[in-house]
Structures are given as C-alpha cells and as structure tokens.
N, C-alpha and C positions, 0 to 999 in steps of 0.2 A: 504493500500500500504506500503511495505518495500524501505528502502530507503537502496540501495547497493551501498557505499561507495568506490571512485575510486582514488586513490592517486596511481596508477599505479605500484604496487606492489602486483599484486596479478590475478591471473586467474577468471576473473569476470564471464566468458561465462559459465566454468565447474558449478560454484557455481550458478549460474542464473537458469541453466538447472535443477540441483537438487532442488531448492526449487519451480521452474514451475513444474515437475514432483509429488509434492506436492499437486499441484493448487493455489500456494503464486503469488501475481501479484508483482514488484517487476519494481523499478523505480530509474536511476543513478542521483542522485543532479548536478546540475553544478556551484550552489550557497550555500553557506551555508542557508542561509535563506528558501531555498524551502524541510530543513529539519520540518517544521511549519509543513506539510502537512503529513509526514509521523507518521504511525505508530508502526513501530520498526525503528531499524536500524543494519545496520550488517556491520559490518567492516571486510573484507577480510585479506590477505596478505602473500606473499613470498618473501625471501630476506633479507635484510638487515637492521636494526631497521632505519638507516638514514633516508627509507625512509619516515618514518613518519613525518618528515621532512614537509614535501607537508602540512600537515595539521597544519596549522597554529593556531595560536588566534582565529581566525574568524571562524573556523572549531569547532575547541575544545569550545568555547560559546556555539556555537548552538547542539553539541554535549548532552554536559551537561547540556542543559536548559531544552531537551527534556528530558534526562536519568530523572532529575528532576522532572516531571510532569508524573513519570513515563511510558515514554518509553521503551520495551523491549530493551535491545543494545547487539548483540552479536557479538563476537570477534573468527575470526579464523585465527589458526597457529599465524602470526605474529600481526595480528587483536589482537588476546586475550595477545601476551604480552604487546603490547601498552595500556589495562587497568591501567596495574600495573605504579609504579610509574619511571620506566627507566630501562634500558638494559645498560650492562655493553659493550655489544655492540658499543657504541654508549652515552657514559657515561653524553657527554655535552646534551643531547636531554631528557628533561622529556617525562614520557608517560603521560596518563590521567589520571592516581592518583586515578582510584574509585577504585581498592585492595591495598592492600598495600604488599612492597615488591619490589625489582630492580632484573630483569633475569639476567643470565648468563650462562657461555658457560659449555656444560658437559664438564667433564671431560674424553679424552682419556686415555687410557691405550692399551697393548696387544691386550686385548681381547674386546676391544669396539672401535667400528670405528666411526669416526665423518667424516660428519655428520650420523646422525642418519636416516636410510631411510629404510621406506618398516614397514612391519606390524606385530604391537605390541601390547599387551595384556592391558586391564585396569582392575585395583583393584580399587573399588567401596566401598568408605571408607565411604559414608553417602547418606543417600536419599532426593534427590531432585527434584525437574520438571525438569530436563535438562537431568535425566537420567532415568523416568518411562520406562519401558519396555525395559530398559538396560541392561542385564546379565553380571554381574561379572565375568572376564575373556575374554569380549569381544573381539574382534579382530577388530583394525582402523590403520588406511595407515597414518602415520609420514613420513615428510622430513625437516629436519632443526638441527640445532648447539646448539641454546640456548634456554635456558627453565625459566621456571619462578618457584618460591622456593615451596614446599608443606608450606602451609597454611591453618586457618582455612574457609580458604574460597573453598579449595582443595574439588569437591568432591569426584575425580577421580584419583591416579594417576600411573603413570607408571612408569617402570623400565629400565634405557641402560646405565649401568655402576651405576647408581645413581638415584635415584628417584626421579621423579618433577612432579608436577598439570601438569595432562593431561585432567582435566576439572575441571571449575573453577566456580562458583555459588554462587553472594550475592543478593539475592532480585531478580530482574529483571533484574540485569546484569549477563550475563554469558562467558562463551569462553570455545575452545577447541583446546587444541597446535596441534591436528591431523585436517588431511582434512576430514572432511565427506562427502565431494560430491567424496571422492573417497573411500569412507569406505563402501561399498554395504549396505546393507538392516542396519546396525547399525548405518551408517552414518544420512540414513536418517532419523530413527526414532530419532536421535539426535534432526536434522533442526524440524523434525512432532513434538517433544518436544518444541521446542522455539517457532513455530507456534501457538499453545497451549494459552502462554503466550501474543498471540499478542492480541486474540479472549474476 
C-alpha cells in the first residue's frame, strides 16, 4: 500500500486515479503514525510552499523514519520541492532536507511568462529508475512559478527562460516539478517507474 499524503495542496483524486490505473492500491494517512504500515509514500502538491506548513514535526518524523528504512518517497510539483531544503517562496518554512538546495522563483522576462504552464520538453542528463523507458525530449504538463536548482541529484531537466531539475533522483527518493497524472503515456511510465521501486 502507498500512503498518498494530504496537507490539502494538491489534487489527490487526479493523482489517485493515475496510479489505480496502474493497479497501485493507495491509502490517505490521517495520523502520522499509520505511515508504519505503508510502503512508499508520495507527496503530492499545488500552490504555495506555505503550504507545507500543514506538515508539521510529527509529519516530517514519520516521514523520515520511513525514507530511512528505506521507503520509496516521491514528490510531485510542489511534493518534490519540499524534498529540498526550503523555497525562497516561503523562506521562514524549511523543506525536508533529503536534497540539498532552496527553490526559487524563474525568472520572467519578455519572452517567458510566469507562471510557467502547459507542456515542456525534458533533457535527460543521467540514467536512473525514475526514468527507464523515458525518451529524451519527452513531453510533460508543468504549472507552477518556482523550481528547484539543477543538481547533482538532477536527472532531468528543463528549460523556461532558465533551466531547473525537472526530475530529481537520490537512492529511493525521487520527485518530478511536472504532473504526470497529467502527462499521458510518459507521465505514467514515470509513477510505473517509482512502482518498480516499491516491488
């Protein structure tokens, strides 16, 4: 069982249905403690880094106890900046600290509108499980402002005005700043990649 992580920032239903379409059975915590029983975990998100907010201490424990014992943990859109260790968003709120690195906001000009929405290509800078059967040049559906820094934890990244990890991969944690439940057939071999990892 996946534990789908709800601090109300995020579209739980779309992402639920893509990884049932899968065949992932897939269970909302209402306690931090009832993360014991889970197998991965996946952290959703859209909006505002505050929100993360919501997940307190008691959150973040159980979080990191499991990442520890190795549980798979993945992070989408705003899910995968709160890895990192804080969003300039939101600068008083650390994230979860397993990459290393603080997001922030593209930069606009002329010719790049913020936020950033609608579908973007990925350059595929190293091989990892998070992106077997990923072609280079991909195509996945972004909506959001702030991005998190290319790293060497970067295995993906893209371009809108400036280049940032648009997927990100240490061990058994991973994230993707794009939505793949709305990224058709690449989206999902994304989530059928992190599944992979849970097996």
């Amino acid at each position: 069982m996946i534990a789908l992580i709800d601090y109300k920032a995020g579209n739980l239903t779309s992402v639920r249905k893509a990884f049932s379409a899968l065949g992932a059975e897939l269970f909302t915590p209402v306690r931090p403690d009832e993360l014991a029983s889970a197998d991965a975990i996946v952290v959703p998100g859209v909006g505002h880094f505050a929100a993360t907010k919501t997940l307190g201490p008691a959150w973040i424990d159980a979080i990191l106890e499991q990442v520890g014992k190795g549980r798979p943990l993945l992070g989408i859109c705003l899910g995968m900046q709160w890895l990192f260790e804080g969003s300039e968003e939101s600068p008083e709120l650390p994230g979860l600290g397993l990459l290393s690195g603080r997001c922030y906001r593209l930069h606009a000009d002329e010719s790049t509108k913020i936020p950033h929405v609608g579908w973007n290509s990925l350059d595929v800078k190293r091989e990892d499980s998070i992106v077997d059967e990923v072609a280079n040049g991909a195509q996945v559906y972004f909506t959001h402002s702030y991005v998190a820094p290319v790293t060497a934890d970067s295995v993906a990244i893209t371009t809108h005005g400036q280049p940032f990890a648009s997927i990100v991969q240490r061990g058994h944690v991973s994230g993707v700043q794009f939505h793949p439940e709305k990224s058709g057939d690449v989206g999902l071999q994304v989530l059928r990649n992190f599944l992979v990892m849970v097996l």
